[in-house]
N, C-alpha and C positions, 0 to 999 in steps of 0.2 A: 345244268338246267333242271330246275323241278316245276312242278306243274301239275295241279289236281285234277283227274277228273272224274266226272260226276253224269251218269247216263239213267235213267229208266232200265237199261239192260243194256250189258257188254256184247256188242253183236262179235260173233267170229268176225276177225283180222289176221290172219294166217300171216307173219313179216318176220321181217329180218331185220337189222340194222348196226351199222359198224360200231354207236353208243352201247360202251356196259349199262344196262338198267337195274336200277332198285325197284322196286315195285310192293309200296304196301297196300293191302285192301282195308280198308276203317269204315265201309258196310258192307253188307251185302254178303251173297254167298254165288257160287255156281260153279263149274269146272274150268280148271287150268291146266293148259297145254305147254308144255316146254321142251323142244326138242321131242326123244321118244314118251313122255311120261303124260298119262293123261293122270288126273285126281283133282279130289271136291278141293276148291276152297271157303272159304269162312272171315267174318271180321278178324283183324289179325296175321292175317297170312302172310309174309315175308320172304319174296326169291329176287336171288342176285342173277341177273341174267346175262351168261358173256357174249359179245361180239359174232356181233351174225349167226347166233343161235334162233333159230326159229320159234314163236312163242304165240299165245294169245290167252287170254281169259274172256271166256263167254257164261251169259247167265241168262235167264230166260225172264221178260216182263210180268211174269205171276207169282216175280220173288214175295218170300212175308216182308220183306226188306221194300218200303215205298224209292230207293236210290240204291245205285251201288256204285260206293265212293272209292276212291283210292289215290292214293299219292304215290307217283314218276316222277325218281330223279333219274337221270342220264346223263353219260359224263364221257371223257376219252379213256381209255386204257393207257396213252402216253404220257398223262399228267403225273402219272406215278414209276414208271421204269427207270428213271434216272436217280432220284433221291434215295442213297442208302438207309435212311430214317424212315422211309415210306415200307422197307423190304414186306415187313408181314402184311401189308395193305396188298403189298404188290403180288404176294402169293396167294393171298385170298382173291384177289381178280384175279390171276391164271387160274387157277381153281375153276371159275365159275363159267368155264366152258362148256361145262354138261349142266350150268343149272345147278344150283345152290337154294335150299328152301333151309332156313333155321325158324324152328319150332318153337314154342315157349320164349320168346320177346320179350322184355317186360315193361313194362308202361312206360318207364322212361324213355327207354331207347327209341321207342314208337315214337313218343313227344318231341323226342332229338329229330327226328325225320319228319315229321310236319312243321316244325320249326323251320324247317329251309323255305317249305312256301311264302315266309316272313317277315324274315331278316334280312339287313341291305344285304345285296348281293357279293359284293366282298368277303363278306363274310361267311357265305354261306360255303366257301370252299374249307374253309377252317372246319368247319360245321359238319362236310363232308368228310373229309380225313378223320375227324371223333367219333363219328358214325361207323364208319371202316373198319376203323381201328378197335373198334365195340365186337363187332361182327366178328374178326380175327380171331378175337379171343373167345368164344362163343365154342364151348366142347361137343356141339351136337348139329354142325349144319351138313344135311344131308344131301349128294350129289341125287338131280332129278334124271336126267336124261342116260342112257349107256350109249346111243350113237353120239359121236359128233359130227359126223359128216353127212350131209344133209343138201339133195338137189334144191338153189337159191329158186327162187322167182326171179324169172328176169327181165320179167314186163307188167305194165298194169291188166292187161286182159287177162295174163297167167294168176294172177293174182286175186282178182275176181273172180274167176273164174271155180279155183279152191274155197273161198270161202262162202261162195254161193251153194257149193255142193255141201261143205258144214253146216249153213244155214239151216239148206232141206233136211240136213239128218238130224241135226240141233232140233228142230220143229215136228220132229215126225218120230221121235224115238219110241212111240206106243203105239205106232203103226206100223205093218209087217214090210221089214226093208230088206229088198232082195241084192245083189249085184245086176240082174237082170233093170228093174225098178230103176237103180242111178244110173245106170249106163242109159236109159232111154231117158229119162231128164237131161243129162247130158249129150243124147244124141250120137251116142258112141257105143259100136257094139262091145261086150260084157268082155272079152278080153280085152281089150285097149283102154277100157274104163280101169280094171284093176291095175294094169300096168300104170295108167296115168297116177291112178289114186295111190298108189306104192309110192309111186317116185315122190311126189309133195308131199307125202304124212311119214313114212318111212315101215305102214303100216298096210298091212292084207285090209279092205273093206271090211269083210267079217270082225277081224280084231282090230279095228277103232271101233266098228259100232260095240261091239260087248262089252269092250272097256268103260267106252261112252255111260253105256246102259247103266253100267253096275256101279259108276261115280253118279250117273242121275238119282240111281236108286237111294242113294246112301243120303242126299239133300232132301229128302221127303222121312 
């Protein structure tokens, strides 16, 4: 399945899902989340995301960028473990359980992956394998994430619930943000806050927002 889309800004979406994801960005810029790794991205940007790895790219409405575009394919992991002709497709998606970002694209390859939003659908699995198989060979994709194991969401309110509290920090990163501060937004005293906020980011409060900070800094 591919499928464009196109926001004013990528609000946090903290998820999961059993689909490997491609994900290229063709505008825009702001920070992307993959498993533990937070860092800027930029038109261009390129990560293979494996199977129930947790992820998002958020960007804030006062990009210089008027949209921020980007092209999702999503696919099974099964379609390839069987075919011995698949094998280096099939290593490069095990691989990409920690998150896979390859640098330096080059305009074809980019054009090969909006080409799937295009072509009859038949085709486009042809289309995905040449893509893959592109990637495979590619001397520099760099693993994003060191955890992989990672407590799931395993409701809609838990769900919401995280990305509400990104939201506030997303919107507030030049205003003085305590653990006291989120735990009273969320109504939870300041120990139960950072245990909650560990368990869904894999990450101390303190270190996601500094991280945060110092990938916001870097997009100005």
């Amino acid at each position: 399945m591919a499928f464009a889309v196109e926001e004013l800004a990528f609000a946090p979406y903290w998820h999961y899902h059993p689909e490997i994801e491609l994900t290229l960005i063709t505008q825009g810029s702001g920070i992307r989340f993959v498993g533990d790794s937070i860092e800027s991205y930029q038109r261009g940007d390129l990560v293979l995301v494996g199977e129930r790895l947790p992820h998002h790219w958020v960007s804030k409405d006062d990009s210089k960028d008027k949209l921020q575009k980007a092209v999702v394919v999503q696919f099974q992991w099964k379609w390839f473990q069987d075919l011995a002709e698949l094998k280096p497709v099939a290593a490069l998606i095990k691989s990409a359980n920690v998150g896979l970002h390859f640098p330096d694209v080059n305009a074809d390859l980019q054009a090969k992956i909006q080409d799937l939003l295009a072509i009859p659908a038949p085709l486009r699995v042809s289309q995905l394998i040449e893509v893959l198989f592109d990637l495979s060979n590619c001397t520099s994709p760099r693993a994003l994430s060191k955890n992989t194991q990672f407590h799931l969401l395993n409701s809609a309110g838990e769900q919401q619930r995280i990305n509400q509290v990104i939201a506030y920090i997303m919107n507030n990163l030049d205003q003085k943000l305590s653990v006291g501060v989120l735990a009273d937004y969320c109504f939870m005293v300041p120990q139960a806050f950072c245990r909650w906020f560990r368990k869904h980011t894999s990450f101390s409060f303190i270190t996601f927002l500094n991280k945060t900070r110092i990938e916001a800094a870097c997009q100005y």
